[in-house]
PASEVO-642192 format. One record per residue: z negated, y negated, x negated of N, C-alpha, C in turn. Coordinates in steps of 0.2 Angstrom, whole numbers. Layout:
BEGIN
Z, Y, X, Z, Y, X, Z, Y, X
...
% end
This chain:
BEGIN
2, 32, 8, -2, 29, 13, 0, 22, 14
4, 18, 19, 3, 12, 21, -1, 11, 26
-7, 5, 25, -9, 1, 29, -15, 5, 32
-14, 12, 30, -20, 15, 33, -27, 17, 30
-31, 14, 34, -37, 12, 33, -42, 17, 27
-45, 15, 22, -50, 20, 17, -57, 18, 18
-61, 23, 15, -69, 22, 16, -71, 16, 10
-76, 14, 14, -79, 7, 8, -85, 12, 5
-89, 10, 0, -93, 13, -4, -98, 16, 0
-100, 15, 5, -106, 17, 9, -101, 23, 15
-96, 24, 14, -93, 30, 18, -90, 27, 25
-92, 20, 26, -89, 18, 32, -80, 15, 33
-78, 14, 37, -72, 9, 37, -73, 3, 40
-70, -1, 37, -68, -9, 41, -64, -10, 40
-64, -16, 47, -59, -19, 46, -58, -26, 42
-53, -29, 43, -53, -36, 38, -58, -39, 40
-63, -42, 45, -67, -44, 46, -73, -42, 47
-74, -34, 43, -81, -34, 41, -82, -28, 47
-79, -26, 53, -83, -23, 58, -82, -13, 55
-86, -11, 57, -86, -7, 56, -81, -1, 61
-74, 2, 58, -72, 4, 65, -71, 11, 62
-76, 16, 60, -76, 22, 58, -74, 25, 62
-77, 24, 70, -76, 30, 75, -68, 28, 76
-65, 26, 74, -55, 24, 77, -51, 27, 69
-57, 30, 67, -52, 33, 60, -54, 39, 60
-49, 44, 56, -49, 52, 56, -51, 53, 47
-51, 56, 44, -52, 57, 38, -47, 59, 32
-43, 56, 35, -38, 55, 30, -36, 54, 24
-41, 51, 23, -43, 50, 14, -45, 56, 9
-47, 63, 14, -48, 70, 13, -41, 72, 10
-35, 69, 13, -27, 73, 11, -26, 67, 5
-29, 63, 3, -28, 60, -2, -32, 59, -9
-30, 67, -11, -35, 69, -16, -30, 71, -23
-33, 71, -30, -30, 71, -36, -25, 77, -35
-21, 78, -37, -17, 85, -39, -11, 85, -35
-11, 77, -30, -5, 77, -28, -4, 68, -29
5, 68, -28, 5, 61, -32, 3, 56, -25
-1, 51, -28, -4, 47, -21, 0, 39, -22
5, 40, -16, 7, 32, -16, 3, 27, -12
1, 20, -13, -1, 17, -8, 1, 10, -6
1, 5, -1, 4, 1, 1, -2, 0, 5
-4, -9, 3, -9, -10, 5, -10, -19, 7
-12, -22, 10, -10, -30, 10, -20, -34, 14
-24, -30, 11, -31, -32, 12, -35, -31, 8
-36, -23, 4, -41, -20, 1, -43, -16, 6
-43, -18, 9, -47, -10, 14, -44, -5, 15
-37, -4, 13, -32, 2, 14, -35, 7, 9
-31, 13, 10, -33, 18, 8, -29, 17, 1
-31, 20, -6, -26, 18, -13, -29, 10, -16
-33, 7, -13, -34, 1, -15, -41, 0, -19
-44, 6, -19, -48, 7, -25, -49, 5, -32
-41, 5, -34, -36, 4, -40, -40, -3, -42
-40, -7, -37, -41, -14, -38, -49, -18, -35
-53, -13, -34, -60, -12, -29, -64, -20, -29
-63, -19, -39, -67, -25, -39, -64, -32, -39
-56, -30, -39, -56, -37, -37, -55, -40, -30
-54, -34, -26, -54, -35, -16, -62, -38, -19
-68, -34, -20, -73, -38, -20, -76, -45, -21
-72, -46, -26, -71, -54, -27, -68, -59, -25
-62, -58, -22, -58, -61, -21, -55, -62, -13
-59, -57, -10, -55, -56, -3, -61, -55, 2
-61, -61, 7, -64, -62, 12, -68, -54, 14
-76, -54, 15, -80, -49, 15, -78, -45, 11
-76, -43, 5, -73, -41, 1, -78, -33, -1
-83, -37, -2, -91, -35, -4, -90, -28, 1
-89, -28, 8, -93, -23, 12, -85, -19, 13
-80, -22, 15, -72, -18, 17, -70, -17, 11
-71, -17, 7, -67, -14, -3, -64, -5, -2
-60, -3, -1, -61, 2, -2, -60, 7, -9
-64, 13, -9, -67, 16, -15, -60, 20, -17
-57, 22, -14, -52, 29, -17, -47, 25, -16
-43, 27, -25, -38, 25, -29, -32, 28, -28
-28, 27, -29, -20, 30, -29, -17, 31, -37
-11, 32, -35, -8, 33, -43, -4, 27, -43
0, 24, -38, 3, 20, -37, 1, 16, -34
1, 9, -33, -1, 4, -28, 5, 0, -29
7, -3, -22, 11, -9, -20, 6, -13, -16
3, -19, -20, 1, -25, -17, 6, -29, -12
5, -30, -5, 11, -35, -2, 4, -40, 1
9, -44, 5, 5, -49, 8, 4, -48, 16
10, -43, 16, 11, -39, 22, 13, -30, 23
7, -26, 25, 9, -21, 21, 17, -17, 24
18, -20, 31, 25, -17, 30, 31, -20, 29
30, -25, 23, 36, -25, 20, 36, -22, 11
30, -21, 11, 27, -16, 3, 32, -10, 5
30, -7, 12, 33, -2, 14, 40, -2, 15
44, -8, 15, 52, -7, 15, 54, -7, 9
48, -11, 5, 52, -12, -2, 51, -5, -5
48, -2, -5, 46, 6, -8, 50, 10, -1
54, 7, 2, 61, 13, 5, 65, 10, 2
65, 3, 4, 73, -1, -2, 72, 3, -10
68, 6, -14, 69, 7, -19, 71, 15, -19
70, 17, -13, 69, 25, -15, 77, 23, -12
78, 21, -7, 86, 21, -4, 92, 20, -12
89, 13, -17, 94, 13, -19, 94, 18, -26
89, 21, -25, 91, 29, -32, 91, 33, -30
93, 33, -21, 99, 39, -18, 104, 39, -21
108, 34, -25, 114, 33, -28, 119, 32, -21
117, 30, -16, 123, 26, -12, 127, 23, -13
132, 19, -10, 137, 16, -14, 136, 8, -11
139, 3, -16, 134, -3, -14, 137, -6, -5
141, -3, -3, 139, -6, 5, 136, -4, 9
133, 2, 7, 128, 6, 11, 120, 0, 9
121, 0, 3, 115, -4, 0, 116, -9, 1
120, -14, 4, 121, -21, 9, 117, -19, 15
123, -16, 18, 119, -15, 25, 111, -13, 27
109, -10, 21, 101, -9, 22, 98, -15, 22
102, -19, 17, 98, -25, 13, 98, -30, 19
105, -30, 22, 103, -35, 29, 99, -33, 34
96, -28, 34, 89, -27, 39, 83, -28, 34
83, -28, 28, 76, -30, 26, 76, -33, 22
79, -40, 21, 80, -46, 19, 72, -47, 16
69, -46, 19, 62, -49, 17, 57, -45, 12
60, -38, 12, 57, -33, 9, 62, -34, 0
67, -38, 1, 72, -38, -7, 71, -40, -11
65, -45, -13, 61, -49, -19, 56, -42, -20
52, -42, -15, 47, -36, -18, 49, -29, -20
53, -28, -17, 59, -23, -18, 61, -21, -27
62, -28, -26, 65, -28, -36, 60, -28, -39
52, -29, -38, 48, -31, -40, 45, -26, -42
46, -20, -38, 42, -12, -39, 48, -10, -43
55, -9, -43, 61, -7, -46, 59, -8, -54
57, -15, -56, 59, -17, -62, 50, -14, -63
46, -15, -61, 37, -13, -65, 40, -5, -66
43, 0, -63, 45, 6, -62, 48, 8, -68
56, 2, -70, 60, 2, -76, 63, 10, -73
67, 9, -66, 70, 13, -63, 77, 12, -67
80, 4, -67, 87, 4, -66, 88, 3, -78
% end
């Protein structure tokens, strides 16, 4: 899951700012249940998979308390922006396609921005 929205404790959704935007989300959080591996990509707490870190969204993250979301992942990529968590977790699954290194340039010049966290998930993984 990137970026997509999880229920907080009380069953509802919000957004970053508290509102309640349940009726604009589908149940998705239903397809993200144990028995299959749960990747997640999140850059607020409220994302779905960020339960991992519940209490610290609650502490630490503006309305924290009511937008936290409850359901964990296996995997979490914290970013600051969820969709370059999302190129760094394609940057790392492209380079253990085994492509040959100018294929892995030419990627790397469209996501420049994704290459620091990129190696970030690579080396915590202990891929290479």
């Amino acid at each position: 899951a990137i970026e997509r929205c999880g229920p907080a404790r009380d069953g509802h959704f919000y957004s970053m700012r508290g509102r309640d935007i349940s009726h604009m989300c589908g149940l998705t959080e239903k397809l993200f249940t144990k028995g299959i591996l749960r990747t997640a990509v999140g850059d607020g707490g409220n994302e779905l998979g960020m339960g991992n870190v519940e209490e610290l969204v609650k502490k630490h993250i503006p309305n924290g308390e009511k937008i936290a979301c409850c359901v964990p992942s296996d995997h979490l990529i914290i970013c600051g922006v969820s969709n370059w968590g999302g190129y760094a977790l394609s940057a790392a699954l492209f380079l253990l396609s085994g492509k040959d290194s100018s294929e892995v340039r030419l990627f790397f010049k469209y996501f420049k921005s994704s290459y620091f966290i990129m190696f970030q998930v690579v080396n915590k993984m202990k891929l290479y």
